[in-house]
MARDREN-909366 format. One record per residue (C-alpha): residue number from 0; x, y, z. Coordinates in steps of 0.05 Angstrom, whole numbers, padded with zeros to 5 digits. Each point is the difference from the previous one (the first is absolute). Layout:
seq, u, v, w
NUM, X, Y, Z
...
END
This chain:
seq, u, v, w
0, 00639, 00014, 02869
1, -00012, -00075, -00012
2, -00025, -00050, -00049
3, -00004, 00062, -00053
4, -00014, -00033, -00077
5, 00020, 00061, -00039
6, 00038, 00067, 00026
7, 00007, 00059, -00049
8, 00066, 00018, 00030
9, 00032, -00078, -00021
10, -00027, 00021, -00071
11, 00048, 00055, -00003
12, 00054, -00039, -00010
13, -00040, -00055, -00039
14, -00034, -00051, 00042
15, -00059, -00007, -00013
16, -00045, -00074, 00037
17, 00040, -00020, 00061
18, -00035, -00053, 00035
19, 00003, 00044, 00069
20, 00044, 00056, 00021
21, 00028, 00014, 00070
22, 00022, 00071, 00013
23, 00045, 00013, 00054
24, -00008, -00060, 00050
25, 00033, 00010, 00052
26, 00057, -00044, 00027
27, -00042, -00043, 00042
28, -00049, -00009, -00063
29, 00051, -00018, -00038
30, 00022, -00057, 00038
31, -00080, -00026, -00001
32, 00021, -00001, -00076
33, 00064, -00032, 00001
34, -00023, -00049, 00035
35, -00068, -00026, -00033
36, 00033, 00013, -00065
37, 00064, -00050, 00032
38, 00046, 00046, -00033
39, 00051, -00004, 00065
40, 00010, -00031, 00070
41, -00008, 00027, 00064
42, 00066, -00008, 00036
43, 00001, -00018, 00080
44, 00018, 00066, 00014
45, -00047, 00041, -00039
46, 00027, 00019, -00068
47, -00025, -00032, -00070
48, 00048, -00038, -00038
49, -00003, 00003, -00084
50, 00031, -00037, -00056
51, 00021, 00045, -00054
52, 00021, -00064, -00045
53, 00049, -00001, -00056
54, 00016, 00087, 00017
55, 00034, 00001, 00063
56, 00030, 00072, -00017
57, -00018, 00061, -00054
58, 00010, -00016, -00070
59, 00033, 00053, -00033
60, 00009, -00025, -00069
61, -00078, -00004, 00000
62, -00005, 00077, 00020
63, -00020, 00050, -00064
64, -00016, 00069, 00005
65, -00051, 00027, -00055
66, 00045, 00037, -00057
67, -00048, 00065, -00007
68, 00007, 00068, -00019
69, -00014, 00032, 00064
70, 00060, -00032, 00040
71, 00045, -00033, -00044
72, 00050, 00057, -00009
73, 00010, 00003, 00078
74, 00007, -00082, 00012
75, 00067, -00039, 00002
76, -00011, -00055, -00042
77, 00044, -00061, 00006
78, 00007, -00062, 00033
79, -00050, 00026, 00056
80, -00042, 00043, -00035
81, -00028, -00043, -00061
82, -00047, 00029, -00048
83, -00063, -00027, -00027
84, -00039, 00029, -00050
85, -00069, 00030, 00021
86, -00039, -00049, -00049
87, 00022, -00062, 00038
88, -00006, 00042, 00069
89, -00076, -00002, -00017
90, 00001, -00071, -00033
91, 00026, -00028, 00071
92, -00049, 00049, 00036
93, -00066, -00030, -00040
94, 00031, -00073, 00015
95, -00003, 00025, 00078
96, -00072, 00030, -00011
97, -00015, -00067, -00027
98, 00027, -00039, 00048
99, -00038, 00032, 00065
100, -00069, 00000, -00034
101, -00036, -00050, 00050
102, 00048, 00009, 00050
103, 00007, 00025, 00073
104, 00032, 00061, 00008
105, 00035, 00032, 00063
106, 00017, 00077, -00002
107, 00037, 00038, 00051
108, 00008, 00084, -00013
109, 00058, 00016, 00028
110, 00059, 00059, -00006
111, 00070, -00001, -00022
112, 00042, 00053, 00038
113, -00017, 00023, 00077
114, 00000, 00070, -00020
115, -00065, 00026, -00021
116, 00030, 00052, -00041
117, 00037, -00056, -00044
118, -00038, -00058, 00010
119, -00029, -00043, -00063
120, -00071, -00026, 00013
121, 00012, -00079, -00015
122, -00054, -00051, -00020
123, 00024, -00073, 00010
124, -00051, -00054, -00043
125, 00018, -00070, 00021
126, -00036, -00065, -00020
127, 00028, -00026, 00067
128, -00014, 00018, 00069
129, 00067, -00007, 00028
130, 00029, 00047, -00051
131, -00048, 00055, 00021
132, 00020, -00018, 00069
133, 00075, 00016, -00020
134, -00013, 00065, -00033
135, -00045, 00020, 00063
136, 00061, -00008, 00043
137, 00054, 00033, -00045
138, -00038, 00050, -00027
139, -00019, 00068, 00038
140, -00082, -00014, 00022
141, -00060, 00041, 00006
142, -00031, -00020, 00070
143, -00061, 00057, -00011
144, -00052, -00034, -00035
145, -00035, 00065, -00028
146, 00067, 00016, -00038
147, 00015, -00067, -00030
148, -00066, 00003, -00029
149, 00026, 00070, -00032
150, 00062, -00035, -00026
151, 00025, 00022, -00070
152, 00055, -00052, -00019
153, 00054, 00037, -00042
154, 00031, -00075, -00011
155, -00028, -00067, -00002
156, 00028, -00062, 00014
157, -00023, -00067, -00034
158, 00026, -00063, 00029
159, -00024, -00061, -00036
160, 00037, -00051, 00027
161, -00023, -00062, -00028
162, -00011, 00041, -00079
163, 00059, -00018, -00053
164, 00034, 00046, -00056
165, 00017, -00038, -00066
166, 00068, 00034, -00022
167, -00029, -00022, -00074
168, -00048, 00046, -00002
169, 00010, 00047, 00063
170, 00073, 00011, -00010
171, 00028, -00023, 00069
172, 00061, -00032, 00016
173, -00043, -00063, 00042
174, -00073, -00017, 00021
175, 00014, 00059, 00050
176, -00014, 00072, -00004
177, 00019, 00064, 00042
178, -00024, 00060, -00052
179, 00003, 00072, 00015
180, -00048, 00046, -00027
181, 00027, 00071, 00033
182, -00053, 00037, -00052
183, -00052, -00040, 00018
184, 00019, 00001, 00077
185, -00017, -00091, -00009
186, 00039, -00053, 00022
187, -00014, -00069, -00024
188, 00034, -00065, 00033
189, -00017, -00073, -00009
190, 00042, -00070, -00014
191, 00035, 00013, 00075
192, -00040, -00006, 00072
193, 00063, 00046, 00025
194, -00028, 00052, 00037
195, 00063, 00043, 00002
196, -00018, 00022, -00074
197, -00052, 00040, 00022
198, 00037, 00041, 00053
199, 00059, 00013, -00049
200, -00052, 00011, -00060
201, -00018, 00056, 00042
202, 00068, 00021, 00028
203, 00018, 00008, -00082
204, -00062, 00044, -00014
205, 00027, 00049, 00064
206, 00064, -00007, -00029
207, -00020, 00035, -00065
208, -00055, 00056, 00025
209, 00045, 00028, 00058
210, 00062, 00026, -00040
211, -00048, 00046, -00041
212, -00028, 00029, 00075
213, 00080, -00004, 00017
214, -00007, -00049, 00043
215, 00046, -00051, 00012
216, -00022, -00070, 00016
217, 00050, -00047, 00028
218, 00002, -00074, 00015
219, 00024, 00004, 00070
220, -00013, 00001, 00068
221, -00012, 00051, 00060
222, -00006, 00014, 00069
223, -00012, 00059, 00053
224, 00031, 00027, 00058
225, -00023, 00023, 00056
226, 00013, 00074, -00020
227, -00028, -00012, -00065
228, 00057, -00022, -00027
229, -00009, -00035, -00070
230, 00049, -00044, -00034
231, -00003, -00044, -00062
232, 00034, -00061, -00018
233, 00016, -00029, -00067
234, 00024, -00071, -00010
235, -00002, -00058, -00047
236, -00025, -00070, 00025
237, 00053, -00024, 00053
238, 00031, 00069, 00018
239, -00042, 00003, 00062
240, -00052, 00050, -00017
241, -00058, -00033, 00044
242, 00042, -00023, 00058
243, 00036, 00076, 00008
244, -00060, 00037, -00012
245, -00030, -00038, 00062
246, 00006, 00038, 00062
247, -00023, -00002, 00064
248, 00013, 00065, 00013
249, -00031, 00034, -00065
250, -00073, -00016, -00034
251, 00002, -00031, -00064
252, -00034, 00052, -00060
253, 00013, -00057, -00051
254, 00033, -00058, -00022
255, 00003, 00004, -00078
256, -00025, 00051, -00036
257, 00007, 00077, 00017
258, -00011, 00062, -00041
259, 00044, 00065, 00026
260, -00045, 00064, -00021
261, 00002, 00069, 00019
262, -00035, -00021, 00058
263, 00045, -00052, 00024
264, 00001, -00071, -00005
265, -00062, -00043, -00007
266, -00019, -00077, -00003
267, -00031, -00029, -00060
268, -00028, -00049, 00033
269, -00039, -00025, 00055
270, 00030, -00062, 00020
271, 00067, -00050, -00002
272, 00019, -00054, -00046
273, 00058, -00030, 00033
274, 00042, -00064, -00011
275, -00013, -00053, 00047
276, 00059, -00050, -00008
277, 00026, -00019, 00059
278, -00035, 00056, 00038
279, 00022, -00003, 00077
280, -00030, 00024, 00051
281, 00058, 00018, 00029
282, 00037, 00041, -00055
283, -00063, 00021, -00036
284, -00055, 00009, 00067
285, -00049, 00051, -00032
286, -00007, -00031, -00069
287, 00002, -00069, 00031
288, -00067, 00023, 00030
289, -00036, 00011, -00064
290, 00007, -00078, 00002
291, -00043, -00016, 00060
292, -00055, 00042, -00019
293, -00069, 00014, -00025
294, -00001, 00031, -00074
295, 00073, -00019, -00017
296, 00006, -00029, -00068
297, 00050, -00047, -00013
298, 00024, -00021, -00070
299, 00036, -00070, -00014
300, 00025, -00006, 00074
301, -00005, -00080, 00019
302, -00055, -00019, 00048
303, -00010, -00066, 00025
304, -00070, -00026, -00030
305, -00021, -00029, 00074
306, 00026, 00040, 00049
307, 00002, 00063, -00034
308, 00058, 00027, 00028
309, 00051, 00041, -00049
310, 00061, -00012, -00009
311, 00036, 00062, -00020
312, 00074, -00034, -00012
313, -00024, -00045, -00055
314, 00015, 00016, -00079
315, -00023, -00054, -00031
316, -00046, 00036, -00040
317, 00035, 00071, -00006
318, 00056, 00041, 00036
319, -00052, 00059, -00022
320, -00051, -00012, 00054
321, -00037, 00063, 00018
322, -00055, 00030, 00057
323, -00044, 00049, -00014
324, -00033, 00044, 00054
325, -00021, 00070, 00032
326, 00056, 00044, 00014
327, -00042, 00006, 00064
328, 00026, -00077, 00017
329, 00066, 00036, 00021
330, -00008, 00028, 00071
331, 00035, 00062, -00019
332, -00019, 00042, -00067
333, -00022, 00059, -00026
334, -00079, -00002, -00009
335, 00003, 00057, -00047
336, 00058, -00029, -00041
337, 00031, 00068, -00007
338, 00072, 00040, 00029
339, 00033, 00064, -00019
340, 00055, 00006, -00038
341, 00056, -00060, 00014
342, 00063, 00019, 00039
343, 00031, -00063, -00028
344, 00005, -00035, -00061
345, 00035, -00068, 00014
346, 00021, -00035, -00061
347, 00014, -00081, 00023
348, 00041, -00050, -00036
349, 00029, -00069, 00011
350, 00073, 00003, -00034
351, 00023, -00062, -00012
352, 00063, 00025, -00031
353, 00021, 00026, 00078
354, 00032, 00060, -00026
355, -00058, 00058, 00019
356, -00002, 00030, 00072
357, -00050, -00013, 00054
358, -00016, 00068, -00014
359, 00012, 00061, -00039
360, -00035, 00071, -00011
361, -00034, 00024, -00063
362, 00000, 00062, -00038
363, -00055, 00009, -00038
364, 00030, -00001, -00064
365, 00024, -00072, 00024
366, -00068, -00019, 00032
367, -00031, 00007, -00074
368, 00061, -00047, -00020
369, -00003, -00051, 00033
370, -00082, 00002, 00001
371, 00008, -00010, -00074
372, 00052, -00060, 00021
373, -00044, -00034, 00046
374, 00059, -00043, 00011
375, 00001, -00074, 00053
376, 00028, -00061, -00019
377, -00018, -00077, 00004
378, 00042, -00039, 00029
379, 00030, -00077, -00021
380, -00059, -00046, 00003
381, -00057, 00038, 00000
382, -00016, -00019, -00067
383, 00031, -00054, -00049
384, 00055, 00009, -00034
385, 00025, 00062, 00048
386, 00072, -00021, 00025
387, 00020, 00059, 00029
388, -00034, 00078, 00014
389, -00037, 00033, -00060
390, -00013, 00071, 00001
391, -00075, 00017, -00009
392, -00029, 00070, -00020
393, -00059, 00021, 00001
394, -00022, 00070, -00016
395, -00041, 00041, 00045
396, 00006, -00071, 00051
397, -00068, -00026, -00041
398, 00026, 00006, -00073
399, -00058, -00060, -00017
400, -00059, 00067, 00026
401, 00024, 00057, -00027
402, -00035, 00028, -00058
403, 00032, 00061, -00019
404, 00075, 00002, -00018
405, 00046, -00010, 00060
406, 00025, 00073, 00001
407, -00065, 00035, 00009
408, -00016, -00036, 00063
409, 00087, 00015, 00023
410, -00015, 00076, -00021
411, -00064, 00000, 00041
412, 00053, -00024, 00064
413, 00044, 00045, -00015
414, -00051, 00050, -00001
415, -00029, -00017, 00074
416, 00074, -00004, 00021
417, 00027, 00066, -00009
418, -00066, 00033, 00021
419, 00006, -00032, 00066
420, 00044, -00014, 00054
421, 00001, -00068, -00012
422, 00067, -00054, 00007
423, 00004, -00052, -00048
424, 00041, -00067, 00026
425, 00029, -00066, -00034
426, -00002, -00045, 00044
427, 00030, -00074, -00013
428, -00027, -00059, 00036
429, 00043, -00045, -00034
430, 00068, -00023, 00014
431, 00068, 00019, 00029
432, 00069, -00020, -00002
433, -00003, -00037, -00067
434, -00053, -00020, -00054
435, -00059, -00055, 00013
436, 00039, -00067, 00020
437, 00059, 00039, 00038
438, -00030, 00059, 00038
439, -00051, 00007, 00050
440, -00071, 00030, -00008
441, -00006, 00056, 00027
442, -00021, -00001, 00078
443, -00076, 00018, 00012
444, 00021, 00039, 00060
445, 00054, 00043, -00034
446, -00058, 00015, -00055
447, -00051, 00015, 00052
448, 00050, 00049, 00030
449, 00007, 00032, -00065
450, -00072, 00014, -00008
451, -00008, 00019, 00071
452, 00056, 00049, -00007
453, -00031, 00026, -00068
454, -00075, 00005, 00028
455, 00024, 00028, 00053
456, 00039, 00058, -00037
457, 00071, -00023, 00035
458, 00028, -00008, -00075
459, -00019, 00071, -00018
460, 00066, 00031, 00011
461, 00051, -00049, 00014
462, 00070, -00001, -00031
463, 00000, -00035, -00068
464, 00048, -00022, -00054
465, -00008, -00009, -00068
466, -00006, -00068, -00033
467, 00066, -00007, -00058
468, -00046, -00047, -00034
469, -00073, 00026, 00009
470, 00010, 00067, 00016
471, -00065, 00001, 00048
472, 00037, 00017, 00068
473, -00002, -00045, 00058
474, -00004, 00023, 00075
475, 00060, -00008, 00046
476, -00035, -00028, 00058
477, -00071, -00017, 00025
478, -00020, -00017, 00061
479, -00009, -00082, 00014
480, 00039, -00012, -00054
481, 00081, -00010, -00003
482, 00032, 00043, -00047
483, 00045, -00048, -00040
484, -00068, -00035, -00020
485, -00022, 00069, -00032
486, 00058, -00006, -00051
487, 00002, -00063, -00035
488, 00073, 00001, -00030
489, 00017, -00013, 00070
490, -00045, -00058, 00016
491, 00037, -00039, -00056
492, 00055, -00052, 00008
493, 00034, 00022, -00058
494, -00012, 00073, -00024
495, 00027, -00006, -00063
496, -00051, -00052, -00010
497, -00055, 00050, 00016
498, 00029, 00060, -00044
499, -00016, -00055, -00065
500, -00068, -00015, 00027
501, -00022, 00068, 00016
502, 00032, 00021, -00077
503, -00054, -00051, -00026
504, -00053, 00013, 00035
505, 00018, 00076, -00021
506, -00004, -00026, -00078
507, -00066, -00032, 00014
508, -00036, 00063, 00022
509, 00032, 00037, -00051
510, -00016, -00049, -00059
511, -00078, -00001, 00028
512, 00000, 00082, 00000
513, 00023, 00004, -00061
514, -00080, -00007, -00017
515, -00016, 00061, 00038
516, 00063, 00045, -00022
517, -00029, 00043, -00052
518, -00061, 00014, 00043
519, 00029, 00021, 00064
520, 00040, 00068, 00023
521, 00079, -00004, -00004
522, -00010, 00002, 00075
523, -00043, -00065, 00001
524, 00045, -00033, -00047
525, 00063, 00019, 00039
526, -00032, -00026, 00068
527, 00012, -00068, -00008
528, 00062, -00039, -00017
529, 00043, -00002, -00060
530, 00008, -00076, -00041
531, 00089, -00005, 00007
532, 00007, 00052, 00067
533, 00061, -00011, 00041
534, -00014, -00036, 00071
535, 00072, 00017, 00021
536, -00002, 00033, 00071
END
């Protein structure tokens, strides 16, 4: 429906005069509006290119959720999950209603979750077309007309881009806002063109309604086999989440955000937001793609103004650049975004430290531990004032989208784990034979071979021995893959020098758990490693 001067269903949520309102254009439409409203550029190779000016990446210090009776109790409030009081929830709210009196509207219904049994009808609002364009490609669409004219939103989404809080009055940190209304199932967003805030608005909201359906929802990848094989894989920025998960030989369900029900596992969404630094066609050949096509959309990547070529490798205006499209831009996926019950749970991490095995196997008990850890590390450089490697945890591996406390979601794995016969991994893509500086990283092959071997059930039932330090125990041998490198103590010049690193990495975990420790089983607790153990072999 077009050119539409007043809808009762916009003045459910309180907008009320909108100059005209597009509902669900489809992508092709879309790009019509883009570009007679010059909000982009057409790249050479198909895809639109966006500014998203001074917000190049989320703003969490601008993210509230509303402090109200009927979820409060349940919510984990801290540094992630800030509160703001109803009263200036619906102060900003009327400022937004204000703002997009007069003004064109774009509307895209949409659903969050793959599964129809679990699935959360979404409305996105968006003063701009591009940012309905975004939510049509990462949300889950409704291609039958007759039914998305049936749509019952049980969230909406307001993006008002351009439309700035006054912490005076509204009681936000900045001129931004991200506020969370779970009990009136609204989402408001303005101050910030960054269209990742609506895709992880939405991933929160999922975050809080599963657990009380006992579902988990996990920020993480996962694939298929061709027996039906699922597995999932969790991993902090740099751990290699994308780049394992990608396999010619398996269909991609999702790249981000999963929930595991009694069903099985299910996508959230219905597209990919990827990075797109110094995307190669070589190393990175499916998402690479995305780049040369039709309907991509492309946020701060650098094109030149005449030619209109991209060019992926340049950072001059953020490391954070992202693409936006259809999971159905990847030549192999899921169309139903759905599996069984995973087989494997791999749990990635870059350890700078070089202390933690290529590989080692999970109990359950230690799954839920070192879920709640979330642990990678950044390495020297990466950001000032880092000299050498700096342990990073992060619960759940999305601590910054988690809405409940961190337990409920690790009791919810553990749940899923010992009712099926599923293997839970840690596997370390970071380095060997010494810390950052002195080791190696680890070799891409001998990882591959790891998650061959553990896809391919070869790891099932292999001899294993038990870590000293982190009690998980490590396999003997793998196939592909030399033995010595699957015990680090043995990679090391000097292994007294690794027995001291190891002990403080040990403390690390410890010291971070300590958070957790009066919330978890003594077997949880005793899963992990203890601050002050002995390294000596």
């Amino acid at each position: 429906m077009l050119n539409v001067s007043s809808d009762q269903r916009l003045e459910s949520v309180g907008i009320v005069d909108p100059a005209s309102v597009f509902w669900n254009l489809s992508t092709a439409a879309l790009y019509e509006e883009v570009v007679a409203r010059r909000e982009g550029t057409v790249a050479t190779s198909g895809p639109l290119v966006f500014r998203t000016g001074a917000h190049t990446g989320r703003s969490p210090r601008d993210r509230f959720l509303v402090d109200e009776p009927s979820s409060s109790a349940r919510i984990a409030w801290g540094d992630f999950n800030r509160p703001i009081d109803p009263d200036r929830f619906d102060a900003v709210h009327q400022t937004v209603v204000e703002h997009l009196r007069g003004r064109d509207l774009f509307v895209q219904d949409c659903y969050a979750g793959a599964d129809p049994a679990f699935r959360l009808p979404v409305r996105v609002v968006t003063e701009k077309a591009w940012h309905a364009l975004f939510a049509r490609h990462l949300l889950v669409t409704e291609s039958d007309r007759a039914k998305l004219a049936d749509h019952v939103p049980e969230l909406t989404v307001i993006n008002a881009a351009s439309c700035r809080a006054d912490p005076r009055i509204h009681g936000t940190n900045s001129e931004v806002f991200i506020l969370l209304n779970l009990a009136k199932r609204l989402v408001l967003i303005g101050g910030t063109s960054y269209a990742g805030e609506i895709k992880k608005s939405v991933f929160a909201v999922m975050n809080y309604l599963l657990p009380l359906r006992r579902v988990l929802p996990m920020h993480c990848s996962a694939n298929i086999g061709s027996d039906g094989d699922v597995a999932v894989f969790f991993g902090l920025s740099g751990t290699g989440k994308t780049t394992l998960s990608s396999d010619s030989t398996r269909r991609l369900i999702g790249d981000d955000e999963h929930g595991w029900s009694d069903r099985g596992v299910f996508n959230f969404e219905g597209g990919c937001y990827a990075k797109m630094i110094r995307l190669s066609a070589e190393a990175e050949p499916q998402i690479y793609a995305t780049t040369q096509r039709f309907g991509t959309v492309l946020e701060n990547v650098t094109i030149d103004p005449v030619t209109r070529r991209l060019d992926l490798d340049d950072d001059s205006i953020t490391e954070n650049t992202r693409g936006a499209y259809p999971l159905a831009a990847i030549d192999s996926y899921v169309p139903s975004g759905r599996g069984g019950h995973p087989s494997q749970v791999v749990m990635l991490t870059a350890d700078a430290f070089g202390v933690l095995p290529p590989i080692a196997r999970l109990s359950p008990a230690a799954a839920m531990y070192h879920f709640l850890s979330g642990y990678t590390a950044k390495v020297a450089g990466t950001e000032r004032g880092v000299t050498e490697p700096t342990a990073t945890f992060s619960t759940c591996f999305g601590a910054p989208f988690m809405v409940w406390p961190a337990t409920t979601y690790a009791e919810l794995l553990g749940e899923r784990l010992r009712e099926h016969p599923t293997k839970a991994w840690l596997v370390n893509t970071g380095w060997t034979g010494g810390p950052f500086g002195v080791g190696r990283r680890m070799p891409i092959a001998h990882t591959r071979a790891l998650i061959a071997a553990v896809l391919s059930g070869e790891l099932n039932d292999v001899p294993t021995a038990p870590d000293p330090v982190f009690k998980f125990d490590v396999p003997l041998v793998c196939p592909g893959v030399p033995s010595d490198v699957l015990h680090p103590r043995g990679t090391w010049a000097n292994p007294a020098d690794y027995d001291v690193q190891a002990g403080r990495l040990a403390g690390m975990f410890a010291e971070n758990f300590d958070r957790f420790a009066g919330d978890v089983s003594a077997e949880v607790a005793a899963a992990g490693p203890a601050s002050g153990v002995s390294v000596s072999r």
